[in-house]
C-alpha positions in Angstrom: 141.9 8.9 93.5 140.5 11.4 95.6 137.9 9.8 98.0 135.8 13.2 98.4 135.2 14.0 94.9 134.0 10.0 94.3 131.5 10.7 97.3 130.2 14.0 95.8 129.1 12.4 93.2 128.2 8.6 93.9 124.7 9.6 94.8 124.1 9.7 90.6 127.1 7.8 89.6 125.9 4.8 91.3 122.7 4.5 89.2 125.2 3.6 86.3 125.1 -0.2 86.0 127.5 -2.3 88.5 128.9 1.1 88.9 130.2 -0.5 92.7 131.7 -3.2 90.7 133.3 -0.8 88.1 135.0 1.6 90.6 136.3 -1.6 92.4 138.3 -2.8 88.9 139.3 0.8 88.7 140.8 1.0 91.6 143.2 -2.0 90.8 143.6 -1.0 87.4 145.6 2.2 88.5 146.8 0.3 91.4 148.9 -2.1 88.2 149.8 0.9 86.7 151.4 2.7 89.2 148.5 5.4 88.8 147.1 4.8 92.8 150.1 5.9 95.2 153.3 7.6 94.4 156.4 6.6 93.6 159.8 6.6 96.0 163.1 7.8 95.1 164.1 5.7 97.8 162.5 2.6 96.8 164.7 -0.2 96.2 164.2 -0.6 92.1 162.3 -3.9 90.6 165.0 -4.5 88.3 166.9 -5.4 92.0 164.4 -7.0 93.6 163.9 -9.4 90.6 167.3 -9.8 90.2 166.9 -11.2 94.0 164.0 -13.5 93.0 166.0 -14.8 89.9 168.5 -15.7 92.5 166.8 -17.6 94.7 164.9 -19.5 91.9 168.5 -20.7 90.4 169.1 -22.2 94.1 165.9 -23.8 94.0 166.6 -25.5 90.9 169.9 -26.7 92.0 168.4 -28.0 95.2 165.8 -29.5 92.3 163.3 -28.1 94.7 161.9 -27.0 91.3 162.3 -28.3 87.5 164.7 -25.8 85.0 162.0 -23.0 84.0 161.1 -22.9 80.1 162.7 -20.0 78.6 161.0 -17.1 77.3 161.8 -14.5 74.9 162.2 -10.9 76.4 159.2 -9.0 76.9 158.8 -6.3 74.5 156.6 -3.0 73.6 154.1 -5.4 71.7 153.2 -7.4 74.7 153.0 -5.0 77.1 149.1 -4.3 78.0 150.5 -0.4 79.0 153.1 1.9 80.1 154.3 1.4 84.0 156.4 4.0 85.9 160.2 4.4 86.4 161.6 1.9 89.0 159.1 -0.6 87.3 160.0 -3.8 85.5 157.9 -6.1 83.0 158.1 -9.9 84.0 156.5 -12.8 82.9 154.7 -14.7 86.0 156.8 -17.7 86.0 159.9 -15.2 86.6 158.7 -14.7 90.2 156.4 -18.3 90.9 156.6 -21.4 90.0 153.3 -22.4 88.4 152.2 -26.1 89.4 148.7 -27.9 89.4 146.7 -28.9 92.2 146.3 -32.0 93.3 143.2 -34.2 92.0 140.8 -35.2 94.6 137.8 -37.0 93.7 134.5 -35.2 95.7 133.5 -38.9 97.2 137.2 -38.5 99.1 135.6 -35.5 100.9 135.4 -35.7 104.4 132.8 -33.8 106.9 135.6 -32.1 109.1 139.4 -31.7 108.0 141.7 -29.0 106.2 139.9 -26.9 103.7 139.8 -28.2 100.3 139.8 -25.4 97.6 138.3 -26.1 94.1 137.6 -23.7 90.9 136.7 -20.6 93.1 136.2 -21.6 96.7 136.4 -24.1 99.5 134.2 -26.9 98.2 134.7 -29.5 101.6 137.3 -30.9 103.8 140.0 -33.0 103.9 142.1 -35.3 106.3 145.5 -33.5 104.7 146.8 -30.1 103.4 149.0 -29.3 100.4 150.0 -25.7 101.7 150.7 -24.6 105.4 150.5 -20.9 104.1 148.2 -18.7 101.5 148.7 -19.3 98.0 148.3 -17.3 94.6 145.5 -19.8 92.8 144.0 -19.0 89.0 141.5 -21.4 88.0 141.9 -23.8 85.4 139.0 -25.7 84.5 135.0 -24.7 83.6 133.8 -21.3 83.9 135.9 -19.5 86.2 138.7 -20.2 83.9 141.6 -17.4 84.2 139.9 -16.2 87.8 142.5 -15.8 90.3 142.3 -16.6 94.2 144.1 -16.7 97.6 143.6 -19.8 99.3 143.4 -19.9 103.0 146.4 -21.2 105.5 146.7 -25.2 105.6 144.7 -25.8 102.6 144.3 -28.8 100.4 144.0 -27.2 96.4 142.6 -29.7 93.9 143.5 -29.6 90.3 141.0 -27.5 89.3 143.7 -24.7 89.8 147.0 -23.4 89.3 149.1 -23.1 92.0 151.6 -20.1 91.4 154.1 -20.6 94.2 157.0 -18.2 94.5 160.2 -18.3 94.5 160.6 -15.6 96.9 157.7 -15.3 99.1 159.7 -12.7 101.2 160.2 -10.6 98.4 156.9 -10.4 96.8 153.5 -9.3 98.1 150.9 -11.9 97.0 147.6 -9.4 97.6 149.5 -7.0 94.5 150.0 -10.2 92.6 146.7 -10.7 93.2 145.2 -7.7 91.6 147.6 -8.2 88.8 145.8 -11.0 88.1 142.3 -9.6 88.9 142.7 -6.9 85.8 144.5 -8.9 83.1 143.4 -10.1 80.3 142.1 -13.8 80.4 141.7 -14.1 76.9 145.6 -14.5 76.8 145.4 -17.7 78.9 142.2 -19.0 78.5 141.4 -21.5 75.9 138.3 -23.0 74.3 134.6 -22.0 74.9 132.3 -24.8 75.1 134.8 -26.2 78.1 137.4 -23.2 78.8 140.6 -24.0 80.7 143.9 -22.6 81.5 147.4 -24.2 81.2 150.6 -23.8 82.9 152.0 -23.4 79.7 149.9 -20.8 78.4 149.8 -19.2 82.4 153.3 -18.7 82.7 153.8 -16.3 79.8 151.5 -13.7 81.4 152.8 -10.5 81.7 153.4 -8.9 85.1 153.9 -5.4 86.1 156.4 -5.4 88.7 156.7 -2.9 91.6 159.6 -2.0 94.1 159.0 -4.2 97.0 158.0 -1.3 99.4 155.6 0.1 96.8 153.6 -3.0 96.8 152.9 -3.3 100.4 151.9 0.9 99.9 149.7 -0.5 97.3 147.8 -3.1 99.0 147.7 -0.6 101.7 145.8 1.7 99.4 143.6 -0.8 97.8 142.3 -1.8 101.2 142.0 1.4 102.2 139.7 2.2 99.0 137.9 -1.4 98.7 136.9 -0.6 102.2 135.0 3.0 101.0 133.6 0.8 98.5 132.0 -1.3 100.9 130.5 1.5 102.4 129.0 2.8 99.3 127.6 -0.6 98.6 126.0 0.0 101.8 124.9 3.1 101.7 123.6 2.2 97.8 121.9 -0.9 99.3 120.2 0.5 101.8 119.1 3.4 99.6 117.2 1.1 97.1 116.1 -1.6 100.0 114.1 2.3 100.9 113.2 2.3 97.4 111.9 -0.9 97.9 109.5 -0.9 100.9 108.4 2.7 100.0 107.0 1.1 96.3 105.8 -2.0 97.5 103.7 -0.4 100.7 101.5 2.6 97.5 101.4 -0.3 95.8 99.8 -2.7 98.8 97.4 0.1 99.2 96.7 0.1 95.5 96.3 -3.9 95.1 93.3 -4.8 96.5 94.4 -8.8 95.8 96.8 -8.0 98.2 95.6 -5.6 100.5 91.9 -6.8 101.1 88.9 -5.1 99.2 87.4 -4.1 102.8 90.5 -2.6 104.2 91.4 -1.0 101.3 89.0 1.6 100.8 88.3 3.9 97.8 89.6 6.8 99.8 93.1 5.6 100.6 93.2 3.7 96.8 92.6 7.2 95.7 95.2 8.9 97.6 97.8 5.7 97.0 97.6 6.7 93.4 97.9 10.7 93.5 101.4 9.6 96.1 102.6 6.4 93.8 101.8 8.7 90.5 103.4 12.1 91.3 106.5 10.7 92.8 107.0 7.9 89.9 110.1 9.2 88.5 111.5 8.9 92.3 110.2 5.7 93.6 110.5 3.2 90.2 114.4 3.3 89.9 114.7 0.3 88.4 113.1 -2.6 85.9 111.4 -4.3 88.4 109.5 -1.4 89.9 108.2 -1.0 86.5 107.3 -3.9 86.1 105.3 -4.2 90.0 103.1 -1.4 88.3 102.4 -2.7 85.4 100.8 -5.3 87.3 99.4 -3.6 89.9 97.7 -1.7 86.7 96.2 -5.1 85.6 95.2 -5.8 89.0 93.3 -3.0 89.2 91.6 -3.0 85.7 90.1 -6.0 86.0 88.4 -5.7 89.8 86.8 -2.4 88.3 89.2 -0.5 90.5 90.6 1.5 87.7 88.0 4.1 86.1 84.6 4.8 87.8 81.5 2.9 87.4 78.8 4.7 85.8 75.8 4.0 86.3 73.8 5.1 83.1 76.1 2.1 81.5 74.1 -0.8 80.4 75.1 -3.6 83.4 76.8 -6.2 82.6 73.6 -8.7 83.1 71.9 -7.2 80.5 74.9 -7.8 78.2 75.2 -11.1 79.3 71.9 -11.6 77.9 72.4 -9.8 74.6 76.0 -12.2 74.0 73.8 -15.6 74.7 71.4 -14.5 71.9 74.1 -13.4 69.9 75.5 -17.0 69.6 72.4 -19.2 70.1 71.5 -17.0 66.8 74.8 -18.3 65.2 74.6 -21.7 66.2 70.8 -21.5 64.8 72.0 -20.8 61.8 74.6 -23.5 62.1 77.6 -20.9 62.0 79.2 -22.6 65.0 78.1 -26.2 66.6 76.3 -25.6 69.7 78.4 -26.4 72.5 77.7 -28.1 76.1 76.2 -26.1 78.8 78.4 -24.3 81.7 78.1 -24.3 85.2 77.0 -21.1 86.5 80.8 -19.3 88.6 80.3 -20.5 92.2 81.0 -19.0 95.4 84.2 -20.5 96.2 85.3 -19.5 92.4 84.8 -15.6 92.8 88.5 -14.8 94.5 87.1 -10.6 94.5 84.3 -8.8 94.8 82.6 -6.8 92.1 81.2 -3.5 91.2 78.0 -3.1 91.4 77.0 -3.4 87.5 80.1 -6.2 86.9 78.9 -9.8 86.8 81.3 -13.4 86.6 80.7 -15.3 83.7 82.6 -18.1 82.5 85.0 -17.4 79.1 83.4 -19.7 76.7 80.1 -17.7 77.3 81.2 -15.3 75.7 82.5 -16.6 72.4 81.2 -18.4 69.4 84.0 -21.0 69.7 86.8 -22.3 71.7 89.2 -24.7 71.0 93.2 -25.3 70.2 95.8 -26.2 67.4 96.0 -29.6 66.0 97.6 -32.5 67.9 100.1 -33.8 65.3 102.7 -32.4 63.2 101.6 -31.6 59.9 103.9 -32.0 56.8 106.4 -29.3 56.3 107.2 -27.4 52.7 110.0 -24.9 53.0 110.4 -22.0 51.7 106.5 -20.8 51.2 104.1 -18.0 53.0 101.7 -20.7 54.8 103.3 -21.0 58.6 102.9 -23.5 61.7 102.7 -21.7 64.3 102.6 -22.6 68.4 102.0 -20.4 71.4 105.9 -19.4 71.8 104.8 -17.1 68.3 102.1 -15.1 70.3 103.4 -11.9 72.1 101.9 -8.7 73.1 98.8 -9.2 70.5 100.7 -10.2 67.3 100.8 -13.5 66.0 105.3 -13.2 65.4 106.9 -15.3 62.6 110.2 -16.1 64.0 113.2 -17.7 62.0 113.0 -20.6 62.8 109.1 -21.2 62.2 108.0 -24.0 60.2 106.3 -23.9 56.7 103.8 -25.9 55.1 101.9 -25.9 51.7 98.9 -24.1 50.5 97.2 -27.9 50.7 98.3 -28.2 54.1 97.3 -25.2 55.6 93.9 -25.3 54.3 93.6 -28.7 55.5 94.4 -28.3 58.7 93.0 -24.0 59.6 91.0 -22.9 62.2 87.4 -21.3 62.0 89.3 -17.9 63.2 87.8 -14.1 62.5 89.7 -10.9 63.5 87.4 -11.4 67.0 89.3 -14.0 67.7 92.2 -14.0 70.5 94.6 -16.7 70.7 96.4 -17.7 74.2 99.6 -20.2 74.6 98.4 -22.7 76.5 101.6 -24.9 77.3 104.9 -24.4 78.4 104.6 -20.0 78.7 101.1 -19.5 80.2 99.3 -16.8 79.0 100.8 -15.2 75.5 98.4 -13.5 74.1 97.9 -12.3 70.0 94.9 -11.2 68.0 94.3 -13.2 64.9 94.6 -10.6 61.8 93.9 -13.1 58.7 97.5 -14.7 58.9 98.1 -17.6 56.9 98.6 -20.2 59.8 98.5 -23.4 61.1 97.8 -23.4 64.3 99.8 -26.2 66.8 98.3 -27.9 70.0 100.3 -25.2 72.4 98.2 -22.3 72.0 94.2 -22.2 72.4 91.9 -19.7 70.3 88.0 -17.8 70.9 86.4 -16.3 68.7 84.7 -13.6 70.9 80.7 -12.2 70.4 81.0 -8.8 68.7 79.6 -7.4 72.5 82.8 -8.1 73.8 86.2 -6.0 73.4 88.5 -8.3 72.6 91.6 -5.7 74.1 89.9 -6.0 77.5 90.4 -10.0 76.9 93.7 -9.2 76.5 94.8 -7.5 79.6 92.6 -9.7 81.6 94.7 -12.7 79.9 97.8 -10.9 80.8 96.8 -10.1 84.1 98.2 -11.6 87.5 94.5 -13.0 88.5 94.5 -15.1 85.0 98.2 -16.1 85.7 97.3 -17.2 89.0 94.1 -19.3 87.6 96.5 -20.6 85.2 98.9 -21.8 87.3 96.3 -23.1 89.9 94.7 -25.1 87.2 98.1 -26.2 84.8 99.3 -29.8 85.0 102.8 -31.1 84.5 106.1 -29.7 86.4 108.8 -28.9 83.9 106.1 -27.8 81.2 103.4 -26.5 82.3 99.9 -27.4 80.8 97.1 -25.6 80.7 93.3 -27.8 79.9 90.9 -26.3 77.0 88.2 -27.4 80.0 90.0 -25.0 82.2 90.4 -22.1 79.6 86.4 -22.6 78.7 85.3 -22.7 82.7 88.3 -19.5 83.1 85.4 -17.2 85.6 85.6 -13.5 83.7 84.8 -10.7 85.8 82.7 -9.3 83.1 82.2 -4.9 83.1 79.3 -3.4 80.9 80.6 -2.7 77.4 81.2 1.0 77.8 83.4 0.1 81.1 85.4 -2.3 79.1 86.2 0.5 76.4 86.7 3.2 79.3 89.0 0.0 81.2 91.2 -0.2 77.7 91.9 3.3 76.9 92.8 3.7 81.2 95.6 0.7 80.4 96.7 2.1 77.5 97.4 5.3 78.6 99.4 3.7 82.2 101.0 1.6 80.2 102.9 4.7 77.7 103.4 6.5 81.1 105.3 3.3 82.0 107.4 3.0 79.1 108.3 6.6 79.3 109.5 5.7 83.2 111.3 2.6 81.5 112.9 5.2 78.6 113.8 7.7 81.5 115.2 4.9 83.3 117.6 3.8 80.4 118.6 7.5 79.6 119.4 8.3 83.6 121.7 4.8 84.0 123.4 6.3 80.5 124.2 9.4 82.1 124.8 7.8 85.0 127.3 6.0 83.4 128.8 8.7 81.5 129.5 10.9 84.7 131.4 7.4 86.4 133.7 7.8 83.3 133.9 11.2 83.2 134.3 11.0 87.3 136.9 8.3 86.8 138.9 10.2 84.1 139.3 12.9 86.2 140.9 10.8 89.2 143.1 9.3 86.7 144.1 12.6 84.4 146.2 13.9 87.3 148.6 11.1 87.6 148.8 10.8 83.5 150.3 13.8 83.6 152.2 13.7 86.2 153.9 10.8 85.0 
């Protein structure tokens, strides 16, 4: 691998995902193949050095230091994982260790000082004893790190969550190569079971095992050290880059917020000149999901403070349309369309978190609709296999009311029995559990449970502006303020109908709308760009990593 060419091109490569992480497994993947440092003439062959080992291991079995080893038939093309160099010899691991479990030790046994106790993948507490005076070759046996190999440290105690692989030779084997060996090959050949995966000796000790002339595995450690250190500086250098990323994101977007950087500090000017920075360098500064996201947000933000389109002043203010949407529904509830419902409190002081434009005014959310109430509190009686569903607020996303497969039926009787008073004005919200999902109502056959809350809003009133004000952080944070319960969280139809909406004149609300919309395509074009630049990305590691490994293919 030639260390120049990988940091020509890292500054691209290393937008491909876990790209760090790939070129680590890279390296030891040529390093098992012979592929990372070249071969001696000189090198004492592995068919003598395990010849050596084999010797040592019949002594140890006459001693009885160690039980007779199971025998195994020869190792042939079909197991082989690939093709290794000339001097090379295929073993299985219990040629050159004997495998043996750790020791059980129950977690009360642990002790506040001691010798390190080593569990599934690390030191999980201390001991009053130790098992092994020196480093050993682990691969973990039980739970999710299954098949993960580790090196213990010196005068350790290892419990029997792993596999001890102790070898016969230590003198004549280099347990950092064994250890790579392991890091690259192929669990699934040891590992068994899903729900509770494990690893056996038995199934262990027919693993296959590259093995290298003595000398060339110390040259190969040497190497992989060498390389896992350039890695580290990479990781740095990558880190570093995007922590940049980071702080130069977050401080156009604290000039942009104004619930985070204060209405009076944050002036129109320097919002204005935020924006022209954060929006003509976009495709530099949001390099990844989350930046997205932090602007989708701040977009919300700033909809709903009246910091996104200009206030005009020929609009009709929102006081006036205040008045038009209370005679809209006393008119209904004249006519006995809707039952009248209880008077509101007027939005106090201590209730008004921003200040408003000029021609804005706070009005609480059932003001502004004919109705408001949620889904029914039981369970009603399920019929499979018909058109008539039960839905809850986990079926509401981005406007749409989405049947899922698992969604519960119920008869024609049923559903009639048990509907809502809802129009296409009406805007449903999950109330419990997910805060805040939000779907129009579009004549749907539904039942509707007690999870998600519906409104049907006065025809004054654009129901899309509902929508991103719903689904924007100041309603999230009102929700959350006022949800009971820990696990699940609950949000009150009292709190929903007291909710204070800053309210814009209609023509703002339609100018608010088409501002969010068009934001909000820019932003998925970032999030496509974003996909399409970690493919390439990804395509130049291979092609990168191809290239370091052509060379030695056909050399070899």
């Amino acid at each position: 691998m030639n260390p120049e060419q990988l940091l020509q091109h890292f500054e691209r490569i290393s937008e491909a995902p876990d790209a760090i992480a790939r070129l680590r497994r890279f390296i030891l993947d040529l390093a098992v193949r012979g592929k990372l440092v070249e071969q001696d003439p000189n090198d004492e062959p592995a068919s003598e050095l395990l010849r050596q080992i084999q010797s040592e291991k019949s002594r140890l079995i006459l001693e009885r230091s160690i039980k007779t080893q199971q025998a195994l038939p020869p190792i042939n093309a079909e197991v082989m994982p690939h093709t290794i160099p000339e001097g090379w010899i295929w073993v299985y691991l219990n040629d050159v260790t004997d495998l043996v479990y750790g020791k059980l030790l129950p977690t009360t046994d642990l002790l506040p000082s001691g010798y390190d106790v080593f569990g599934a993948n690390g030191v999980i507490g201390k001991y009053s004893e130790f098992l092994y005076k020196d480093e050993m070759l682990l691969i973990s046996c039980r739970g999710a790190y299954s098949g993960t190999p580790n090196i213990s440290p010196p005068n350790c105690y290892v419990t029997n969550n792993s596999i001890v692989c102790q070898f016969f030779a230590p003198n004549k084997c280099n347990i950092r190569y064994f250890y790579s060996v392991l890091t690259v090959s192929n669990k699934e050949k040891i590992v068994s079971g899903t729900a509770q995966p494990q690893v056996t000796v038995a199934n262990a000790i027919r693993l296959p095992i590259p093995l290298p002339p003595l000398a060339e595995q110390h040259r190969i450690v040497a190497k992989v050290d060498e390389l896992m250190a350039l890695c580290d500086q990479l990781q740095a250098a990558q880190t570093e880059r995007e922590q940049h990323r980071d702080r130069l994101v977050a401080a156009s977007l604290h000039c942009l917020n104004p619930a985070v950087a204060g209405t009076e500090a944050n002036t129109p000017d320097t919002q204005r000149e935020s924006a022209r920075f954060l929006f003509n360098h976009l495709p530099r500064l949001t390099t990844r999901p989350e930046h997205i996201k932090q602007l989708r947000q701040t977009i919300l933000n700033l909809a709903v403070r009246g910091k996104l389109v200009p206030q005009d002043p020929n609009d009709e203010p929102a006081a006036k349309l205040s008045k038009r949407i209370e005679k809209e529904i006393n008119d209904h509830q004249v006519n006995r369309s809707y039952r009248k419902a209880k008077p509101l409190p007027p939005v106090k002081s201590d209730e008004k978190p921003f200040i408003l434009p000029f021609n804005w005014e706070w009005a609480r959310l059932r003001s502004l609709a004919f109705v408001l109430g949620d889904g029914i509190h039981g369970t009603p009686i399920y019929t499979d296999g018909t058109n008539y569903f039960f839905i809850n607020g986990n079926n509401l996303a981005d406007g749409k009311i989405v049947i899922k497969s698992n969604t519960k039926t119920v008869s024609f009787e049923e559903m009639q029995k048990h509907k809502k008073p809802m129009s296409t004005n009406t805007v449903l919200v999950s109330i419990n559990g997910t805060l805040g999902n939000v779907a129009f109502y579009n004549n749907e056959e539904v039942v509707l449970g007690k999870s998600a809350c519906y409104f049907n809003l006065s025809s004054s009133i654009n129901k899309y502006y509902i929508k991103l004000l719903i689904e924007s952080p100041y309603f999230l944070e009102y929700a959350l303020l006022g949800a009971t319960g820990t696990t699940i969280k609950n949000l009150s139809l009292k709190a929903m109908n007291e909710f204070p909406v800053p309210l814009p004149p209609l023509a703002e609300q339609h100018r608010i709308v088409a501002k969010v919309d068009e934001l909000m395509a820019l932003c998925d074009q970032l999030e496509t760009q974003l996909a399409d630049t970690a493919a390439d990305s990804r395509r130049l590691l291979e092609a990168v990593l191809h290239q370091a490994l052509l060379p030695a293919e056909q050399a070899a």
